[in-house]
N, C-alpha and C positions, 0 to 999 in steps of 0.2 A: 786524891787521897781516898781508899777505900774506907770502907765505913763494916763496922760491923754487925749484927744484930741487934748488940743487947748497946749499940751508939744512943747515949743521949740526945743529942742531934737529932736523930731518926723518930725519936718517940716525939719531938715539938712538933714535927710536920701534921699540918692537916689535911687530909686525902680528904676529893671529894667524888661523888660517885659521877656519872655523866649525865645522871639528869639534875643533881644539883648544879653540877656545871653549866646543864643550858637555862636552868632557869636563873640564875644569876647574870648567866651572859644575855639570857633575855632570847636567847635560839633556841630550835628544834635541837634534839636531842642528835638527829644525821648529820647537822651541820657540828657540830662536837666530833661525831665518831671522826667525819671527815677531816678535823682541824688534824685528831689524834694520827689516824690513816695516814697524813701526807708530812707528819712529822711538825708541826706548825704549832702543838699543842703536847709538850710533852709527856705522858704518863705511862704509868705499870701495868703490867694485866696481871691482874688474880684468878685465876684459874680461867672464865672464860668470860670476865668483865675488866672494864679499867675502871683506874682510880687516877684522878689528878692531883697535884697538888694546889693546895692554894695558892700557893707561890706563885706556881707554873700562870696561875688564870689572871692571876693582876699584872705580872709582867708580859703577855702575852696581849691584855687589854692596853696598858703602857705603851707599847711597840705599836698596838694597830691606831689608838691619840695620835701618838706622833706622825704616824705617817699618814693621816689625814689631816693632818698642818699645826 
């Protein structure tokens, strides 16, 4: 489903930068870029930074729980 600009949807998301992302995830800020880089860690680039979602970082923490047992 495309989404549009002015999507409600869109405005609930909480982007976060990537050093809120490492310091939440408790990492280096490389280890983030890397997550982003190999695709492992989904987010947008704004002009010549990303933004994550929050979503992205709890389902992302979820998946790596689970697969440590």
């Amino acid at each position: 489903m495309a989404r549009t600009p002015n999507d409600p949807a869109l405005a609930e998301i909480k982007f976060l930068t990537v050093a809120e992302v490492a310091a939440l995830m408790r990492v280096s800020r490389m280890t983030v870029y890397r997550l982003v880089h190999s695709e492992e860690l989904p987010a947008v680039r704004v002009g010549r930074s990303f933004r994550v979602s929050e979503r992205a970082v709890h389902e992302y923490l979820q998946r790596a729980f689970n697969d440590v047992g």
